[in-house]
VOGU-17112 format. One record per atom (N, C-alpha, C, CB): residue in three letters; x, y, z. Coordinates in pm, whole numbers, padded with zeros to 5 digits, always signed. Glycine has a CB too. Layout:
BEGIN
ALAXYZ;...
This chain:
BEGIN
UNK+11981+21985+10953;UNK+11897+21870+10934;UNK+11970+21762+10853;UNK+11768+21911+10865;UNK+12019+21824+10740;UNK+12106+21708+10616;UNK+12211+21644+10749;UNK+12235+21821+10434;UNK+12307+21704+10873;UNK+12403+21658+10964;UNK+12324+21553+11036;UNK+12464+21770+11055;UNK+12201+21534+11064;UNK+12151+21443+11138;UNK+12120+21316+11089;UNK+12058+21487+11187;UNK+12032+21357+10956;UNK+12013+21251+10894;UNK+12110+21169+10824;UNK+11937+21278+10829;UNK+12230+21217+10792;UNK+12374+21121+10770;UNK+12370+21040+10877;UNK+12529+21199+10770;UNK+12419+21134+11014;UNK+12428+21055+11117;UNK+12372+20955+11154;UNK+12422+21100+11187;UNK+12222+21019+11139;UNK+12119+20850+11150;UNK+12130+20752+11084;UNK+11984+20846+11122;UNK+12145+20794+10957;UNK+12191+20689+10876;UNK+12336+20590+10885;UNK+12190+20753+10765;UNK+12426+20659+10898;UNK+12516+20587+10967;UNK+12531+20487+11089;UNK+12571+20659+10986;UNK+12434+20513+11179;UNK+12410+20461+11285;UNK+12336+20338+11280;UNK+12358+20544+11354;UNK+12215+20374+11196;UNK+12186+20215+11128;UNK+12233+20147+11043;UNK+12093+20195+11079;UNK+12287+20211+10959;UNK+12360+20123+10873;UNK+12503+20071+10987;UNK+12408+20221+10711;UNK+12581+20099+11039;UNK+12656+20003+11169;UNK+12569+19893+11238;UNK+12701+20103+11303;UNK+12453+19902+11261;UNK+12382+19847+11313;UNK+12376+19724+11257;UNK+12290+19906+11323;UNK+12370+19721+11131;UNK+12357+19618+11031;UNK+12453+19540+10992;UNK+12319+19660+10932;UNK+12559+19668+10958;UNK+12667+19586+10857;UNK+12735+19487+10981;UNK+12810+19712+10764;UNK+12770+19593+11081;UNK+12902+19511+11144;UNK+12867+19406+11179;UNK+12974+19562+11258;UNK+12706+19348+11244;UNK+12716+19219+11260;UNK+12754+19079+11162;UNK+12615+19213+11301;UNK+12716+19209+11076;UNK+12715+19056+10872;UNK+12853+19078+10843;UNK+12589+19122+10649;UNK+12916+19157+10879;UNK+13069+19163+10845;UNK+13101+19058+10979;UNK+13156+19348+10848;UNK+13142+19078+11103;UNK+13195+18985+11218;UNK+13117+18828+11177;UNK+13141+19055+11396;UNK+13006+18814+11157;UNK+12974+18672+11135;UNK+13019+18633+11008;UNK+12831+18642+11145;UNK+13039+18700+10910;UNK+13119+18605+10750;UNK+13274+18631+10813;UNK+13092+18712+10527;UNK+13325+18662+10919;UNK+13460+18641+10987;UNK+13482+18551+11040;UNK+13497+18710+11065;UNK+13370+18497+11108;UNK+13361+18372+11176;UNK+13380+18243+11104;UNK+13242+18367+11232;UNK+13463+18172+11095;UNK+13554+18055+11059;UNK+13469+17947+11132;UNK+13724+18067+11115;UNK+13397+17824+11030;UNK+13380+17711+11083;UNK+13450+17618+11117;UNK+13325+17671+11039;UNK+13516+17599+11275;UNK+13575+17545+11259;UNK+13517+17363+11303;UNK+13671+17622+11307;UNK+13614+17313+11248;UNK+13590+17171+11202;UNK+13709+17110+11324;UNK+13628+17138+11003;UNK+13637+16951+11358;UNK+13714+16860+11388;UNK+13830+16785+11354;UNK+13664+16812+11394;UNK+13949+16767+11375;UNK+14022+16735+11317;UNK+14029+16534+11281;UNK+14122+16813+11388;UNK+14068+16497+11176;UNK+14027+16361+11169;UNK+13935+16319+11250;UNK+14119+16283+11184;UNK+13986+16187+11344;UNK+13870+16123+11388;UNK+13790+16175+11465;UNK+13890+16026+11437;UNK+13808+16373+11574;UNK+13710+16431+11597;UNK+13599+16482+11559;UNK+13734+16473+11622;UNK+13572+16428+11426;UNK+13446+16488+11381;UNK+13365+16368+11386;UNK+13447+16563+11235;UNK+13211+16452+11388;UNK+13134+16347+11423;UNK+13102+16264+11278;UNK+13001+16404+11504;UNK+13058+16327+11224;UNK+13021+16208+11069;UNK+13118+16195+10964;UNK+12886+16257+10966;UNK+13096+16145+10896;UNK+13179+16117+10755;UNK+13280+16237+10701;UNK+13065+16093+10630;UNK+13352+16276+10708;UNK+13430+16376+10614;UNK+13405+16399+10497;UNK+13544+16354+10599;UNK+13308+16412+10394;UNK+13273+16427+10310;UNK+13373+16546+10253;UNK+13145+16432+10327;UNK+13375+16626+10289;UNK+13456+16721+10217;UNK+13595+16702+10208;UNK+13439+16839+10268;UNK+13707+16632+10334;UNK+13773+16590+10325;UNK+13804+16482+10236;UNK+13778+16592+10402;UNK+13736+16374+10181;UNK+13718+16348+10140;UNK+13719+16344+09962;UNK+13680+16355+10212;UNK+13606+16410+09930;UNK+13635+16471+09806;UNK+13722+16590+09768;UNK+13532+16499+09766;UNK+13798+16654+09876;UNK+13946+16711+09866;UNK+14065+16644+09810;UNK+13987+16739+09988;UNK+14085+16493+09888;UNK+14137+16448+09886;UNK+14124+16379+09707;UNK+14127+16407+10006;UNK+13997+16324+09727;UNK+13971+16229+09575;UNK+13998+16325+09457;UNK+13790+16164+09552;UNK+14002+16475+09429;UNK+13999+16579+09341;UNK+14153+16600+09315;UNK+13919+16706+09398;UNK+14209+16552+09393;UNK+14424+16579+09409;UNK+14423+16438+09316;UNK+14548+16554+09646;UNK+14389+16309+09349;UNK+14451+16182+09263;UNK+14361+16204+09186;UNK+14466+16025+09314;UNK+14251+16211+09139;UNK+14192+16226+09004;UNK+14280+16299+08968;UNK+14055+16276+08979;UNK+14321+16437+08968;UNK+14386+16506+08890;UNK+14513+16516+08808;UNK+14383+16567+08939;UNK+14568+16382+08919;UNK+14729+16340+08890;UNK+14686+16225+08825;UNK+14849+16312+09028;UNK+14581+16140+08845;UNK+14583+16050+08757;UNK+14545+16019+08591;UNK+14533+15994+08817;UNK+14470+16195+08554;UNK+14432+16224+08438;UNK+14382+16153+08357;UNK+14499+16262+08393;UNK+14335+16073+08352;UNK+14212+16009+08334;UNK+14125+16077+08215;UNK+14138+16013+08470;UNK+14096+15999+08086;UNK+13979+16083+08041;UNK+13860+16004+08122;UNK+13957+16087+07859;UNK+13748+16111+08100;UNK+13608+16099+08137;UNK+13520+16114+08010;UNK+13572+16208+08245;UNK+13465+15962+07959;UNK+13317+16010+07876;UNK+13194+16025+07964;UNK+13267+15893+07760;UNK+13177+16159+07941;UNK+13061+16231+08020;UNK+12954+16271+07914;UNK+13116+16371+08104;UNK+12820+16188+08000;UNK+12690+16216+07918;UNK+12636+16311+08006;UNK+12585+16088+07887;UNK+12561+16426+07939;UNK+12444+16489+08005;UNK+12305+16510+07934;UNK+12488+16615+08046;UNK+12213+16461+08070;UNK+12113+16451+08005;UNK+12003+16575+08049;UNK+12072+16311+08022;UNK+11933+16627+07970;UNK+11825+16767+08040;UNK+11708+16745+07945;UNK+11897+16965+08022;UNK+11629+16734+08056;UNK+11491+16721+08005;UNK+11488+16594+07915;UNK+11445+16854+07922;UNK+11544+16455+07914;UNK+11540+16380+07758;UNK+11624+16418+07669;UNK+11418+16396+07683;UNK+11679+16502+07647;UNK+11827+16520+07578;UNK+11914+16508+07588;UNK+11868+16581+07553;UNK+11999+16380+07537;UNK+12140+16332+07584;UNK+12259+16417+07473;UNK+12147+16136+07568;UNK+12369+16437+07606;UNK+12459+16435+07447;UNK+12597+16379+07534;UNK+12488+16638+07338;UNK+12710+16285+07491;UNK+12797+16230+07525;UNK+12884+16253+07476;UNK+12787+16144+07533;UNK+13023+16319+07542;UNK+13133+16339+07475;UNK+13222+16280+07589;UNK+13157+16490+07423;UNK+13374+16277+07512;UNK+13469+16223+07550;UNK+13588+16328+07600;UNK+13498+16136+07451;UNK+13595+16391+07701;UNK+13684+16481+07768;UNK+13747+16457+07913;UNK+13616+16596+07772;UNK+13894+16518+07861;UNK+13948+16566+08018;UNK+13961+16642+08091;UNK+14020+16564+08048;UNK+13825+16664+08255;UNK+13876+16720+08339;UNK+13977+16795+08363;UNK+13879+16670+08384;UNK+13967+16961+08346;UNK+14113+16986+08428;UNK+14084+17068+08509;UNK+14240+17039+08356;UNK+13959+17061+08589;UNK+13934+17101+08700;UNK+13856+16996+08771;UNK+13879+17221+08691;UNK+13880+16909+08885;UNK+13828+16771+08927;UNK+13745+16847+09014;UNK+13932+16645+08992;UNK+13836+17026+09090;UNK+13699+17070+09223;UNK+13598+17131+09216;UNK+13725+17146+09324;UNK+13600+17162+09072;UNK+13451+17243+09044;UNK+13375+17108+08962;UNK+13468+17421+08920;UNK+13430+17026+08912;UNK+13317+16898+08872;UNK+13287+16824+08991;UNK+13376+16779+08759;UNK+13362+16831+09099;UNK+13336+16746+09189;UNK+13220+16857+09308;UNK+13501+16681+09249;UNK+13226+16959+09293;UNK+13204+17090+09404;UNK+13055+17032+09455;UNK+13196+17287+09318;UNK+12941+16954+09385;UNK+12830+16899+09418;UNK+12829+16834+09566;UNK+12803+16809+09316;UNK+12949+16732+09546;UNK+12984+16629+09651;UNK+13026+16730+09737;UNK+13093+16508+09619;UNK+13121+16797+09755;UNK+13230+16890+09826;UNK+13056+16952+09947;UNK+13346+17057+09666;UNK+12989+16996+09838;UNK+12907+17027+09907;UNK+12790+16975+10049;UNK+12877+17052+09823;UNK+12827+16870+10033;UNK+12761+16757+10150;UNK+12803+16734+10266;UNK+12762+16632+10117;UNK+12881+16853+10313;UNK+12945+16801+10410;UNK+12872+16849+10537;UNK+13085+16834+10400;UNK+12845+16736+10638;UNK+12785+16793+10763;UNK+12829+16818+10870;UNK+12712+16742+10799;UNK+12975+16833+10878;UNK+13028+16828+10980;UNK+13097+17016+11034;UNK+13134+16699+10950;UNK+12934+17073+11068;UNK+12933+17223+11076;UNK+12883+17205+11287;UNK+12775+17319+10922;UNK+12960+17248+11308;UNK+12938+17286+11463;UNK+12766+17287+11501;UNK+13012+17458+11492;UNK+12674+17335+11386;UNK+12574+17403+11437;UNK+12514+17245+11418;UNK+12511+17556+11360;UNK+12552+17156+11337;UNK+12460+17021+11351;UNK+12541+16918+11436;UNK+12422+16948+11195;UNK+12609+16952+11468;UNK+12690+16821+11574;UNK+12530+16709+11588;UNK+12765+16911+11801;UNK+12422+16792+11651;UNK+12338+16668+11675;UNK+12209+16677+11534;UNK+12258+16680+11863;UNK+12227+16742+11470;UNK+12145+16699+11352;UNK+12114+16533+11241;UNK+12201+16796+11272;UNK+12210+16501+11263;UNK+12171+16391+11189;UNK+12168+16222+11292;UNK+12289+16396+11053;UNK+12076+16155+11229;UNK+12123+16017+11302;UNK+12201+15945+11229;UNK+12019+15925+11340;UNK+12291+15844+11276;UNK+12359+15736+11165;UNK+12322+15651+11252;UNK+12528+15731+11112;UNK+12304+15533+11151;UNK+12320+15386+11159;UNK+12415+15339+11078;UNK+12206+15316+11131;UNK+12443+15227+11109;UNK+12565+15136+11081;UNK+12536+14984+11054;UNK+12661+15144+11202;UNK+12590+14930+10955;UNK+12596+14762+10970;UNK+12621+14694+10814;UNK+12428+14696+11040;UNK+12680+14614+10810;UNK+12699+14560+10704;UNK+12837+14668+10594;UNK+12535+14543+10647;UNK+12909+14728+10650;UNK+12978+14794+10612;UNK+12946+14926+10513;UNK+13043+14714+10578;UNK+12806+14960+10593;UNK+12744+15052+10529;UNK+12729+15181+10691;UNK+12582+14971+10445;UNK+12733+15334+10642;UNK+12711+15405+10739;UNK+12567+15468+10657;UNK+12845+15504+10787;UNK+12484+15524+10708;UNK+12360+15634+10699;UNK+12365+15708+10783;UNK+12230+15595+10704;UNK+12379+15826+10753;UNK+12350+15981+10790;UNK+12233+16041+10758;UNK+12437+16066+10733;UNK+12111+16047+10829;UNK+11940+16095+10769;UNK+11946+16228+10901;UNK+11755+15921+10796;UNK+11941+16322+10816;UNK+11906+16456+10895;UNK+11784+16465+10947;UNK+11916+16574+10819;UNK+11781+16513+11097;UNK+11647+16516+11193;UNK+11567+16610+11149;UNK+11668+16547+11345;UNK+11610+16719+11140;UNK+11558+16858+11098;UNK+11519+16854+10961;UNK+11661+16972+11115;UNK+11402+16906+10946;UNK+11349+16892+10771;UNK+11394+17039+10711;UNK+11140+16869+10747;UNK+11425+17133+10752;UNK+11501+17227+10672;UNK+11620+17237+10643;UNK+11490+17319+10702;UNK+11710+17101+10663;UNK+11886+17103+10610;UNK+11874+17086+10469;UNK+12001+16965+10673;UNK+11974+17089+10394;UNK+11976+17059+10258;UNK+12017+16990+10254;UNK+12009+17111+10177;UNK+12118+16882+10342;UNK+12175+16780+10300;UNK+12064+16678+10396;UNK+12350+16781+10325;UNK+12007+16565+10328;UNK+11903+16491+10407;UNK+11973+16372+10420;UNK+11756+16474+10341;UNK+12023+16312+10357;UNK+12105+16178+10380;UNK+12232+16118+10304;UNK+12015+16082+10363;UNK+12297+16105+10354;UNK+12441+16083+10319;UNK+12461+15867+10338;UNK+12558+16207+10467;UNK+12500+15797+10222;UNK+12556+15694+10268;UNK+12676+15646+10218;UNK+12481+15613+10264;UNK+12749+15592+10293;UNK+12866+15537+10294;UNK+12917+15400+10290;UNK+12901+15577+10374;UNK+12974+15348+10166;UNK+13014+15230+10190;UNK+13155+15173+10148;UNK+12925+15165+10141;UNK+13170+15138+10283;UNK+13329+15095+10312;UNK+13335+14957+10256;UNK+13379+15093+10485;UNK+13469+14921+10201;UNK+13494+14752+10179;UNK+13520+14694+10296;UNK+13617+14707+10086;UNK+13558+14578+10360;UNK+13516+14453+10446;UNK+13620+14566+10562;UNK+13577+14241+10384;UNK+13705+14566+10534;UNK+13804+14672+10642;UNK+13755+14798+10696;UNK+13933+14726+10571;UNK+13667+14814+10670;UNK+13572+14957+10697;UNK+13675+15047+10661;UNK+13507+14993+10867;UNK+13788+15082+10540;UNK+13914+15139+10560;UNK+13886+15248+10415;UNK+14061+15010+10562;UNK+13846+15163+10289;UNK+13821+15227+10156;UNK+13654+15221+10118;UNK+13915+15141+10038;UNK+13667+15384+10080;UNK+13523+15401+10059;UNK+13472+15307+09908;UNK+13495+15583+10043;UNK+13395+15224+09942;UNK+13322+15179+09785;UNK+13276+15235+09716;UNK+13235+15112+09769;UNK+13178+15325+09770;UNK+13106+15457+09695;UNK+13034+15524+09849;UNK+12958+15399+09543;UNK+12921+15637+09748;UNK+12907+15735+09880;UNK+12749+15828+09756;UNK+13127+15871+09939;UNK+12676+15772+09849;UNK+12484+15842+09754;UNK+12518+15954+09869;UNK+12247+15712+09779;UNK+12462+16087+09819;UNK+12404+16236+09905;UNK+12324+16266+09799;UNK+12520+16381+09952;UNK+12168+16286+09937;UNK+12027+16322+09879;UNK+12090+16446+09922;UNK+11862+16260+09936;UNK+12019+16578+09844;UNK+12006+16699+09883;UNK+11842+16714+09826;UNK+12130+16802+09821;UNK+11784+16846+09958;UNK+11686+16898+09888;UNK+11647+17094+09949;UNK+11553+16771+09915;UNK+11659+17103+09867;UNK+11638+17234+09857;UNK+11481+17299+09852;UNK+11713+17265+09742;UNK+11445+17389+09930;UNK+11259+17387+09899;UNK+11230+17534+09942;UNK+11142+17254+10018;UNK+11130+17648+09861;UNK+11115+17765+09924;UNK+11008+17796+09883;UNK+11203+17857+09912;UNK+10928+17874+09843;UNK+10811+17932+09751;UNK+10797+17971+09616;UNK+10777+18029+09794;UNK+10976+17978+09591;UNK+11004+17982+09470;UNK+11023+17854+09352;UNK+11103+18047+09486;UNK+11112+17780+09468;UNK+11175+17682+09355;UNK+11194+17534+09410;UNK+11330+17739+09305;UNK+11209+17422+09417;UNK+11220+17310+09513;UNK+11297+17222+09386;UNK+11054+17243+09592;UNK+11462+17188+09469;UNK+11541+17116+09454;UNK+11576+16985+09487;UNK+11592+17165+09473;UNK+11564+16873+09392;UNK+11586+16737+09474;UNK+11710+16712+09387;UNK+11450+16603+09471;UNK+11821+16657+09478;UNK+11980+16595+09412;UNK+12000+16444+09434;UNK+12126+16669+09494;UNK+12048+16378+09348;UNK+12083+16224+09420;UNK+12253+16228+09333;UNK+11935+16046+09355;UNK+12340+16260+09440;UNK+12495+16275+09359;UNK+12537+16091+09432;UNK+12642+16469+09442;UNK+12610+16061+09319;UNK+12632+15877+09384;UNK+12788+15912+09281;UNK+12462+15682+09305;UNK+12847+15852+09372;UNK+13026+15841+09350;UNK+13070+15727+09358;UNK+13120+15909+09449;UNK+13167+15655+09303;UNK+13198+15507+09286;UNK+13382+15526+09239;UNK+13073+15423+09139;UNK+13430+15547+09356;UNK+13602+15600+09334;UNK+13668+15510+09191;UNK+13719+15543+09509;UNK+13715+15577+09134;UNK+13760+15558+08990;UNK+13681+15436+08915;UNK+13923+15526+08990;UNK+13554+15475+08918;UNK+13449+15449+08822;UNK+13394+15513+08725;UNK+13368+15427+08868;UNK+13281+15582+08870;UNK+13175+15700+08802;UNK+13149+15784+08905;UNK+13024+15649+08743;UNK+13079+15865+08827;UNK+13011+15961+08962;UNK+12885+15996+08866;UNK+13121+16134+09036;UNK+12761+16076+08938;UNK+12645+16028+08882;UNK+12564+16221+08945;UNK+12578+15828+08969;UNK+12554+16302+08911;UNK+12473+16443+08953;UNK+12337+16371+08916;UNK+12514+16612+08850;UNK+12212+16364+08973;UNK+12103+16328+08919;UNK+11971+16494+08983;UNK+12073+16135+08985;UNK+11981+16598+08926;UNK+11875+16670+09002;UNK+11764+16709+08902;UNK+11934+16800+09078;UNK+11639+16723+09017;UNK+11527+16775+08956;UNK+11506+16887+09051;UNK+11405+16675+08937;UNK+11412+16974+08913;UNK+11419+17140+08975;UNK+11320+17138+08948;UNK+11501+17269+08929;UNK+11255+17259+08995;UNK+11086+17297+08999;UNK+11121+17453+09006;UNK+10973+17228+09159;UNK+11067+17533+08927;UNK+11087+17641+08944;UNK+10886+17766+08931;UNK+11229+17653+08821;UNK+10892+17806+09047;UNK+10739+17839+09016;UNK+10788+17930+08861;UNK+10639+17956+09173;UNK+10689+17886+08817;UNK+10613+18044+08639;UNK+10678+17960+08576;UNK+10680+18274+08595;UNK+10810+17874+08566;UNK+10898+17828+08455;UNK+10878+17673+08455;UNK+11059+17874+08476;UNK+10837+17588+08542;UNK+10809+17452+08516;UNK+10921+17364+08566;UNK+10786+17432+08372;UNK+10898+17309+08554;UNK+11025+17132+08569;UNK+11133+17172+08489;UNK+10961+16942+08480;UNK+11290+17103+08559;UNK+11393+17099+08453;UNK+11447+16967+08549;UNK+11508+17260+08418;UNK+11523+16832+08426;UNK+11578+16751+08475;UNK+11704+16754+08433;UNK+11522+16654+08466;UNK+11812+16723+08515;UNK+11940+16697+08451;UNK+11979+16582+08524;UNK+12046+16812+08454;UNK+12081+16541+08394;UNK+12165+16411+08484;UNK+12295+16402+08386;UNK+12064+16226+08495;UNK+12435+16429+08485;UNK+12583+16468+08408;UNK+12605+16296+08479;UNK+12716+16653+08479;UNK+12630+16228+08360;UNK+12718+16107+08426;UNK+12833+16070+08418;UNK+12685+16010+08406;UNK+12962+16073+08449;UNK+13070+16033+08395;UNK+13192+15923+08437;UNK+13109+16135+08382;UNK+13198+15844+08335;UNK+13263+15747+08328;UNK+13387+15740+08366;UNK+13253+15714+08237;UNK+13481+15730+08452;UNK+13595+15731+08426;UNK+13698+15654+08370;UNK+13617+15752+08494;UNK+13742+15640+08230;UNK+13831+15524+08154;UNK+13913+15480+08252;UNK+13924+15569+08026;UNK+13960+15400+08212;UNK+14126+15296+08311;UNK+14174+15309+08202;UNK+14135+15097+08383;
């Protein structure tokens, strides 16, 4: 009896694993430059996380939670985990090729997701007169379940600022606000 019930057990447990093992194998793959359909966002802030880093820069960074500010004066020496918010916006995943709409004009792009369960809801982009250098770049995120509901407004302004703005809701524990802003000196 103990020989069967291993066995059974084994048999479902294959059942299970190997598909969650072969699909975290599965590689998203991405468009290369101008084959992708929207903004490179991740490319993007790949790219911006290499010259921030060489350009070393201090950052006075305020954070604020709940009404409590505190502002100090430090340097970054990790640009991809301060930046990893943005990194995170990227829509250019095979499974949304047609998820989002953009509009265009005035040297501005919008990306507003069709589907109300993405986390990334709108992405905008604004190029200077050459449509060539990004000016800056707002990503709404929102996050929502039975537990907890996440709203983000991350806004980037290339060797300015960059701006994390989220509110959290957490059921039994209440509201939490934060907002990390940081300056970047010249």
């Amino acid at each position: 009896m103990y020989w069967f019930k291993s066995k059974l057990f084994a048999a479902i447990a294959l059942l299970y694993i190997i598909p969650a093992v072969l699909s975290g194998c599965r590689s998203d793959v991405k468009g290369s430059g101008s084959g992708m359909k929207y903004f490179d966002v991740s490319g993007y802030f790949k790219a911006e996380t290499a010259r921030l880093k060489n350009a070393n820069r201090p950052v006075s960074k305020t954070i604020t939670h709940n009404g409590v500010t505190e502002t100090k004066k430090v340097s970054i020496e990790n640009w991809e985990q301060e930046l990893d918010s943005f990194t995170g916006g990227d829509i250019n995943k095979p499974a949304w090729k047609n998820s989002y709409t953009t509009a265009t004009g005035d040297g501005i792009t919008l990306y507003h997701a069709i589907e109300p369960g993405l986390k990334v809801r709108e992405i905008i982009v604004k190029k200077d007169s050459d449509k060539v250098k990004v000016k800056w770049i707002v990503i709404y995120t929102k996050t929502e379940n039975i537990l907890y509901k996440n709203i983000e407004k991350l806004s980037y302004y290339p060797d300015s600022l960059y701006r994390i703005e989220k509110s959290q809701h957490v059921r039994l524990m209440g509201n939490n606000n934060y907002t990390i802003t940081g300056v970047i000196e010249r």
